[in-house]
N, C-alpha and C positions, 0 to 999 in steps of 0.2 A: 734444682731437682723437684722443691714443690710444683714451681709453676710447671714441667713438664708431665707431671704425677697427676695434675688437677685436667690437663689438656686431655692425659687418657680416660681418665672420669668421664669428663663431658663426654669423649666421642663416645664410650663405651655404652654411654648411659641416650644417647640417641640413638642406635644399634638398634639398643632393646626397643624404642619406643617404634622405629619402625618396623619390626618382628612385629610389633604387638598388633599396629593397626597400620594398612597401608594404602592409598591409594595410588593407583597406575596409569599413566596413562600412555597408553601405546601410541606406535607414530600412525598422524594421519593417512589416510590412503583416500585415491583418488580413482574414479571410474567417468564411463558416460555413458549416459540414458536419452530418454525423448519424455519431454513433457509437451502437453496440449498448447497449444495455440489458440485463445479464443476470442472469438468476435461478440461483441455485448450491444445490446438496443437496451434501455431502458424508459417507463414513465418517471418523470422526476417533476416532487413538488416540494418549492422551496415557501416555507411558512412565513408569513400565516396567508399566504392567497396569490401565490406564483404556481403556475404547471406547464411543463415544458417536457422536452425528448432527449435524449442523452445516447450517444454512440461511442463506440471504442474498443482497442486492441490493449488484449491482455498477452503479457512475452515475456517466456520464462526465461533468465537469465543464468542460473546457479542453483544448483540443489544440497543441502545442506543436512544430513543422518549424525543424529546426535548415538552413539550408542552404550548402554550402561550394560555390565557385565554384573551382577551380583556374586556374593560366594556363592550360593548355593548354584550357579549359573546359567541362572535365568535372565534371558536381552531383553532387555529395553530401549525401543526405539523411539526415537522421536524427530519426525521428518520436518523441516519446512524449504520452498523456493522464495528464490531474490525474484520478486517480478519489477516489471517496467511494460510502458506504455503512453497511450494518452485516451482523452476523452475529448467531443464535441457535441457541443450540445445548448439549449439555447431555454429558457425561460420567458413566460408572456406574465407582466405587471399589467394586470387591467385596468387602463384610461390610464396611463401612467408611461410606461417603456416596455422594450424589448431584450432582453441580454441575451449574447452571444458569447460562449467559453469555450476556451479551447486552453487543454488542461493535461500536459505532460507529466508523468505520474512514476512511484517507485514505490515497494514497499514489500514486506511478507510474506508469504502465504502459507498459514498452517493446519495440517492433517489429522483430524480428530477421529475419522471412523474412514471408510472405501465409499460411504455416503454425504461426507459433507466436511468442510474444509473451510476455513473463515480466512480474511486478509485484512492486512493493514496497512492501509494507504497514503501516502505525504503526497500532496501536488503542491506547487506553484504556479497561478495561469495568469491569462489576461481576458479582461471582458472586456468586453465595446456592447454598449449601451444605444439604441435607436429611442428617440422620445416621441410619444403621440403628437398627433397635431400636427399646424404647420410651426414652422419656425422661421424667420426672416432676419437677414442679413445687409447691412450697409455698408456700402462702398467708399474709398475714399472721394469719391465725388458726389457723395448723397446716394447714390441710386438703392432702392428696394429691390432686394429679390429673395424668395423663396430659397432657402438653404436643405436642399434635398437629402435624406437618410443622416439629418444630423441627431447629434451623439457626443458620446466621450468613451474613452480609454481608462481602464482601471489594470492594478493588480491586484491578486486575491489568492490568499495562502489559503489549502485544505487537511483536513485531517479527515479519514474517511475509515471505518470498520465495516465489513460488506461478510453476509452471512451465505452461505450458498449453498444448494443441494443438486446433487447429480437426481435427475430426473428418468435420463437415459444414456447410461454410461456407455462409454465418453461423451457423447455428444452433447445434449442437454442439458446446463444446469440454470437451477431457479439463485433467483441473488437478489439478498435484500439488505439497502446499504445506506443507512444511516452519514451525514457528514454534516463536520463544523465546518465553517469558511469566514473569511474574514476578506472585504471588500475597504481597499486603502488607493490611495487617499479618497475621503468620502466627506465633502465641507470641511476641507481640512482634519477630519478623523476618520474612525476606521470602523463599517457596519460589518456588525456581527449577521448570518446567516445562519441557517437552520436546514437541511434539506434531509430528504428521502427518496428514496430510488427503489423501484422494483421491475427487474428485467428478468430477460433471457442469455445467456449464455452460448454460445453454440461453437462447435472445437472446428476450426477452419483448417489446422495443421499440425504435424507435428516438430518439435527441435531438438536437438540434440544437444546437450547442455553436459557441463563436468558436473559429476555428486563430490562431493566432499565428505567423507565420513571419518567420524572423529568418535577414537574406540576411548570408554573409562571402564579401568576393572577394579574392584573397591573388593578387598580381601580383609579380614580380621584376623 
């Protein structure tokens, strides 16, 4: 009898606590929209004394509506898309090499004002390096020859934050994009990079994608 006596307690007495203060969270719902399709050029210079071109397709994959419902019930939204894509693009080492990247991409993208929207970007690429000068090659039978567009293969993880402002909605935005990268194996280790990017933007298409909107109502 107690322990069944103690069991109504406990439930009675979590009752009340959700009376008291509760949060809700309704079921998800799902729509579909068109978000932009954009095509990017950018100048890129990787520090301390690398400058190069940079191209690429930005593709909205998924749109994700966060939405808070207050008591007094006022919304709160907060939008971001899943992008994907890639980047090509190449940097000049002066009296040194040439790199070439090409750099398939996924990450963020979040809505702070109808004028400007920041992203966060993961890639993993490959570069292929040309070195100055000549270079020369020996055969199993002695012979010399010149080894034409030699080079090596790298890979090189990025982490990228890219700032952006619609200049001329939709069409145009300004993008300014900071990235770490890391070049492996490099003498048996692994160089750390530094880069910066500032391009143009420009909307090529539109996609049809799913939103995903995820309701919370927070009642007291």
């Amino acid at each position: 009898m107690r322990r069944n006596q103690t069991k109504r307690n406990g439930f009675c007495t979590l009752l009340i606590l959700l009376a008291c203060h509760e949060a809700a969270f309704t079921q998800d719902s799902t729509s579909v929209t068109t978000k932009p399709v954009f095509a990017q050029i950018s100048l890129l210079y990787d520090f301390p004394q690398s400058f190069g071109l940079s191209s690429g397709l930005y593709i909205p994959i998924k749109t994700i509506n966060k939405k808070r419902i207050s008591k007094g019930g006022k919304d709160l939204i907060k939008q971001k898309d899943v992008v994907a894509g890639f980047n090509l693009g190449f940097y000049r080492y002066p009296y040194n090499y040439t790199g070439v990247l090409l750099s398939p991409f996924i990450g963020k993208r979040h809505y702070s004002s109808s004028t400007f929207f920041s992203e966060t970007l993961f890639s993993i690429s490959v570069l292929r390096t040309f070195y100055d000068g000549k270079v020369y090659k020996v055969d199993q039978a002695g012979n010399v020859s010149e080894a034409g567009l030699f080079g090596r293969f790298y890979a090189t993880s990025s982490f990228s934050y890219a700032f952006n402002w619609l200049l001329n909605k939709p069409a145009f935005t300004l993008q300014l994009k900071p990235s770490l990268w890391f070049q492996y194996p490099y003498n048996s280790f692994i160089k750390p990079h530094a880069s910066l990017e500032i391009g143009i933007k420009y909307e090529i298409a539109r996609r049809k994608v799913v939103v995903k909107t995820i309701n919370k109502t927070v009642r007291r």
